[in-house]
N, C-alpha and C positions, 0 to 999 in steps of 0.2 A: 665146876671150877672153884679154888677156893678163894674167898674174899678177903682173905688176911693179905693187911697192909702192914711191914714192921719198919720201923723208924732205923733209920741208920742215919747221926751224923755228920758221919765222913763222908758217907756217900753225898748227901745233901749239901755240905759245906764244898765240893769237887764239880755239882752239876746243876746246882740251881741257878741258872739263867733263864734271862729276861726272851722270852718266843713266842709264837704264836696260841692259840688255843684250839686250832684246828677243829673250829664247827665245818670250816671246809678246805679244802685243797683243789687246786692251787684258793690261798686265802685271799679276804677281801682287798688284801691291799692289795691286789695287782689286779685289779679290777681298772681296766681303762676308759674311756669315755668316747672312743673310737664305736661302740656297741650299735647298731641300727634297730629301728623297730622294725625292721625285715628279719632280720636275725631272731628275734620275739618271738615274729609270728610262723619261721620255721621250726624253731622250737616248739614251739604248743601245736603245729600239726604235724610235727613228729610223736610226740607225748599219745596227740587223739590216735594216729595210728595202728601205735602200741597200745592203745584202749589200756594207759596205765592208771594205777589208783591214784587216788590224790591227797593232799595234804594243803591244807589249807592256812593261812597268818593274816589276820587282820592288825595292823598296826594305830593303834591310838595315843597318839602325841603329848595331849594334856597334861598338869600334870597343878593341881592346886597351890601347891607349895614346893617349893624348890630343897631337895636332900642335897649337902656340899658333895657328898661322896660320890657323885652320879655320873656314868657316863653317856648314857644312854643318849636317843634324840628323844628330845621333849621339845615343852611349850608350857612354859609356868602362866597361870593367868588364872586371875578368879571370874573372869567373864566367861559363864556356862554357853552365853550364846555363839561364842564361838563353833560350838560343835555342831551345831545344824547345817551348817553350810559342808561341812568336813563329813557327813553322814550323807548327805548326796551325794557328793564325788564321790565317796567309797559306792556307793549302790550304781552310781555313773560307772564306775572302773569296773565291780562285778561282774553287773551285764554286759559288759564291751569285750572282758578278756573269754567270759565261757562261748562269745561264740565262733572261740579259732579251737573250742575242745569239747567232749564232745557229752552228753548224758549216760553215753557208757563207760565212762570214766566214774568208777565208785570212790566220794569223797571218803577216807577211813578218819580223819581227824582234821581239826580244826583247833588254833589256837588264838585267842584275843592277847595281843601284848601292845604295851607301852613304854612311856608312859603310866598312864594308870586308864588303864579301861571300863575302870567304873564312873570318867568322871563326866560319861555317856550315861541319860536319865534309858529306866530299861526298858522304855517305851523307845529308843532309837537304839541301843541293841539287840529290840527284836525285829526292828524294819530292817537290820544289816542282815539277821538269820534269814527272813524273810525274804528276803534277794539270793542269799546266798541258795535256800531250798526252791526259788524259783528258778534258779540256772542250774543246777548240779544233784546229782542223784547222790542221796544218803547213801553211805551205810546203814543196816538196823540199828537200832539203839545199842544192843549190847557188842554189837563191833567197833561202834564210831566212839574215840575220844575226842571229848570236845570240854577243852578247857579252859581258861580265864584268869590272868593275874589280877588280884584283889589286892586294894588299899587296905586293909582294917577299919581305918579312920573316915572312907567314902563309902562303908559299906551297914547295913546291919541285915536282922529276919528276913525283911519284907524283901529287900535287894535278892537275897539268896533263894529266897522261894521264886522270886519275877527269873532269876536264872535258872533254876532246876525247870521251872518249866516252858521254857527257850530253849533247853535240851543242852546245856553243859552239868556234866558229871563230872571232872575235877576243874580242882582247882589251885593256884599257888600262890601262897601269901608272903608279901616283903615283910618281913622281922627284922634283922642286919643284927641289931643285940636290941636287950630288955633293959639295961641299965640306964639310969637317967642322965648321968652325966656324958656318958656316951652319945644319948639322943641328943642332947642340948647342945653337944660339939657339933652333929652332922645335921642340927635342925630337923628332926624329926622325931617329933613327939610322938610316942604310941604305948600304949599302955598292954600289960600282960592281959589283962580283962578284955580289951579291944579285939585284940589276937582269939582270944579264950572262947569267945561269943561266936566268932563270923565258925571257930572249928564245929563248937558244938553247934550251929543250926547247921553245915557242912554234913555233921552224923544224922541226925536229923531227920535232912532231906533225901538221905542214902545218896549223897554225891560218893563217885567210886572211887577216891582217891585226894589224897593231899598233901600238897608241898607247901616247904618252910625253908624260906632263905635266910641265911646266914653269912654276916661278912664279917674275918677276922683283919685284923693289920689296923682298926681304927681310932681315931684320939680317944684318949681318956682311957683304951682298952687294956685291963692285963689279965693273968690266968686268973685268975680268983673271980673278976668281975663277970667275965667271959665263962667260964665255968660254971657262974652261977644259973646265966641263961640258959644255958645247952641242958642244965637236971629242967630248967623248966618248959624246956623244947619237949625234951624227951617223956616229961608229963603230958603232951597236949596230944601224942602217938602220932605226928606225921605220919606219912607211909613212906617218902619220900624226904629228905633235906639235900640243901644244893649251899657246903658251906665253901664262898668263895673269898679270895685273898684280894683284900683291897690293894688299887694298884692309882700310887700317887701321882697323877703323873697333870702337875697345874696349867704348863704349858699346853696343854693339849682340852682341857676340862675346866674350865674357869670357875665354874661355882666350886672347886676345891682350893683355888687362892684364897677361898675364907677360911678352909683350917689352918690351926698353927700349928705346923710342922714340929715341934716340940712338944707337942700333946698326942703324937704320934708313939707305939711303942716301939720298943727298940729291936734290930731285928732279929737279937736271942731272946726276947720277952714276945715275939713276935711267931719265932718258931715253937715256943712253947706250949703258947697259944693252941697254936695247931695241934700241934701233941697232943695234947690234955683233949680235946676239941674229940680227935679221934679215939682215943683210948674209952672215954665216955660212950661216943654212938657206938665202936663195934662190942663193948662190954654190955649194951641189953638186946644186943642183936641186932646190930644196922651194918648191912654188908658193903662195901667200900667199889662201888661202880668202878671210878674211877675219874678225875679230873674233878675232885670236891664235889662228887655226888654220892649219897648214900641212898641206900634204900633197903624197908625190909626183907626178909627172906620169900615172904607168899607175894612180889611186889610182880610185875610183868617185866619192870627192868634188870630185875636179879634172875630170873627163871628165862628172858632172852640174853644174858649175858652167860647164861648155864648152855644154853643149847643153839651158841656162835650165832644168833641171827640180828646182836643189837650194833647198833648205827648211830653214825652222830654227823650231824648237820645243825643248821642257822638255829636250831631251836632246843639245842644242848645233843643229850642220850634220847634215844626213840626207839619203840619198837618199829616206827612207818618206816623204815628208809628204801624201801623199796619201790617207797611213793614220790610223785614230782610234786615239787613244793611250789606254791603259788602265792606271793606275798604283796595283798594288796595294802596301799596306805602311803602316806611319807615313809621312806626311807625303809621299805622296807624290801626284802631282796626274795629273789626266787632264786631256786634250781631245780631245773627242766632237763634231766638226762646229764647232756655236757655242757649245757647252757646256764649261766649265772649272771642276773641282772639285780640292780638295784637300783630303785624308784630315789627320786632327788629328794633330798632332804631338806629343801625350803619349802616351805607350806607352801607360801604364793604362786611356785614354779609348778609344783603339784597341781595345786587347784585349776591356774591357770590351761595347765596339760588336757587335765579330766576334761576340761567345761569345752575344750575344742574338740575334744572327742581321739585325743589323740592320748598312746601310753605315755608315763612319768617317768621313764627309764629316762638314768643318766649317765648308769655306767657298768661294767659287765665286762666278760672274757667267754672264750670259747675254750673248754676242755682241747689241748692234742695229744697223742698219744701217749707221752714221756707221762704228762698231768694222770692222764686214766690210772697209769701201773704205779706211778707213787701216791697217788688217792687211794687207790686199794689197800697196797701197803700201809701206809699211814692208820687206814681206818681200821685194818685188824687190828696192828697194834695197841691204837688208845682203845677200841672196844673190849680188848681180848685178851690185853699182855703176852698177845703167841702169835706168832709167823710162822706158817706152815709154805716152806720155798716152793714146793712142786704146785700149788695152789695158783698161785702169782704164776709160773709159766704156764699152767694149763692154760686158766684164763689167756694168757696175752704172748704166748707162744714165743717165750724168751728163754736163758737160761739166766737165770737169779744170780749167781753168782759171775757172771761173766758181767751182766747189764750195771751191777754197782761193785763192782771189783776195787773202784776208789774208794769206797765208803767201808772194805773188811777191815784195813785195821784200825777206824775210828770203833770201829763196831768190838774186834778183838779187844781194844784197853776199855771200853766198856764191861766185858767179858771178865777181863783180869781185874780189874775192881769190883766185880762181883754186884753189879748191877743189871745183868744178863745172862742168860747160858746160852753161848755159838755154837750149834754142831752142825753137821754137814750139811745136815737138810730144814734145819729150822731155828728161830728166834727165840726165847722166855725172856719174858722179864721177868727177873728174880722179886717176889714179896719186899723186900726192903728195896727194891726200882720201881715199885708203880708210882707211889708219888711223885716221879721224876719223868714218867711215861713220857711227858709234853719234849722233856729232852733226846729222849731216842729217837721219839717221830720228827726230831728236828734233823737228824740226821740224814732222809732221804726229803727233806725240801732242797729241790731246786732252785727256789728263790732269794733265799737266804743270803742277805749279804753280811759284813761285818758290821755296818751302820744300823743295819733293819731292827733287830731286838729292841732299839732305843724306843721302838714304834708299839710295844709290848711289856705286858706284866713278868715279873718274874714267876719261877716256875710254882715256888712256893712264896 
């Protein structure tokens, strides 16, 4: 498949709105609190049945210093002791959920997110491995991805060695930009050298892979500045970058009422941005996934997106998606087949939960039918930029054309502005529409109201 992205625009100026990002379908916002821990633990002995693979998410809350730009769930605090009590629950929650599944269930990945996960000493990141290899059967080394977002600034040698041998091979580090006045806007100091170090002990220690985040849209940012960091990304060889569009949104995110909206760039110094952003990565060879991810040519993301098997769920583009995802910690979410929970996002309510011995689920949906066929859909799409129609009625014994018969002619004037090719039996998005993808897959959401988008970033 080819990985050329071409900038159009018109096209861009006609479809960039504000939607979802579809890690999943139906998305989190329609997650109800109606959910039961029966409902859980049908799920997980459904999963053991199907003796399916697993995928594993440890979520770690902490976070030293507070970035304005952040939306994530954290827990700003410089008291370390925090996290010991937060390390039992997590080993408490382990052991409680592996025994509704089963040891023939092979874990293929595992990912540590936050937060920042290293702001765990790696003497209680390896008592969380250590629970986890006491409930759940590995894969070998060389099948299981087992990864970890890395502070730069919480990390050095010695960190990176206590993790290669805790048995994580990659890893992904928050960058966002290199420039100082940039960092000084979003409060976060980090230097190229910081970055520069944790890569090379990375090479080093033969970790099999490495990601670098990038975020454009933020104060202080324009081409030239931004420009500068991406030749210095592109010196440091990720194998991966995940570069994402900041999305202002203060109502919702408070520690971004500290940026001054006027230090924001404008949003044709904004698209530019981008531009320039991409013409760099795929100009020394970084193939354009899809949804502000790149990745080299020999990467496993680009070679499953060559041969239709790549996936996206809670934890971005994945080779696992075949696997049910188990997400222990605050706030953090599983899916289990057609089952989607997410654990509460108050520490207290959490901890509280673990210590009686009962799940943290607050709130979740059950996949029905209509959800299965537009999750399928949806998920070629953003993985594949192709819809193959007779695909979608094997699977679910419909006829494609009759089941969204409302949705041809939004689909047709997408066609005619040349963000698509419609023919009988199948979808393209056209090279100048991938960057827009997040927009077609809006078109078979169900949930979609006219208010909802305000709930979301724009497209670019």
């Amino acid at each position: 498949m080819s990985s050329i992205v071409q900038w159009d625009s018109s096209l861009i100026s006609r479809y960039d709105m504000a939607g979802p990002r579809y890690t999943s379908y139906p998305t989190a916002v329609q997650f109800r609190e109606d959910i039961s821990i029966l409902d859980l633990k049908r799920a997980l002995h459904l999963s053991r049945k199907q003796k399916k693979p697993l995928s594993l998410y440890i979520h770690v809350p902490f976070c030293a210093n507070i970035c304005y730009y952040c939306g994530c769930n954290k827990v700003i605090t410089k008291n370390r002791g925090y996290s010991e009590p937060y390390v039992e629950r997590l080993i408490k929650e382990i052991t409680s959920v592996s025994k509704d599944l089963s040891r023939d269930q092979v874990v293929e990945q595992i990912h540590f997110g936050g937060g920042t996960p290293t702001f765990l000493t790696t003497d209680q990141i390896g008592r969380i491995i250590g629970a986890l290899k006491d409930n759940f059967q590995f894969a070998d080394n060389a099948d299981c991805d087992f990864s970890i977002e890395i502070d730069p600034r919480e990390a050095d040698w010695t960190v990176m060695g206590a993790l290669r041998e805790h048995g994580f091979n990659r890893i992904s580090l928050g960058v966002q930009d290199f420039n100082t006045d940039v960092q000084i806007a979003i409060n976060r100091l980090q230097s190229f050298e910081q970055t520069q170090v944790i890569i090379e002990a990375a090479r080093t220690l033969q970790y099999r892979s490495v990601n670098i985040d990038l975020i454009y849209g933020l104060p202080k940012q324009t081409v030239e500045k931004f420009s500068k960091t991406v030749k210095e990304v592109i010196g440091l060889q990720p194998d991966r970058l995940s570069v994402f569009n900041y999305a202002h949104l203060p109502d919702r995110f408070k520690p971004q009422r500290r940026i001054n909206e006027s230090d924001l760039p404008s949003s044709p110094e904004k698209l530019r941005i981008l531009q320039n952003t991409i013409e760099q990565l795929t100009s020394v060879g970084y193939h354009y996934i899809g949804m502000d991810h790149f990745a080299l040519a020999d990467d496993e993301l680009a070679y499953a997106q060559e041969e239709g098997t790549l996936y996206r769920n809670f934890q971005g583009y994945t080779t696992h998606g075949h696997c049910d995802l188990i997400g222990f910690g605050v706030s953090a979410i599983s899916q289990i087949g057609d089952f989607y929970c997410q654990n509460t996002s108050d520490l207290s309510l959490y901890e509280e939960s673990i210590k009686r011995g009962d799940p943290a689920i607050k709130r979740g949906l059950i996949c029905n039918e209509d959800d299965r066929i537009r999750r399928a859909v949806i998920q070629q799409i953003i993985c594949h930029f192709y819809l193959d129609f007779s695909k979608i009625e094997q699977q679910f014994g419909i006829d494609f054309k009759s089941y969204f018969r409302e949705l041809f002619p939004q689909l047709q004037a997408m066609a005619k502005d040349n963000l698509l090719e419609l023919t009988n039996d199948k979808l393209i998005v056209h090279n100048s529409g991938r960057l827009l993808v997040r927009s077609v897959c809006m078109m078979f959401d169900n949930y979609l109201t006219q208010e909802m988008p305000q709930r979301f970033s724009r497209v670019i």
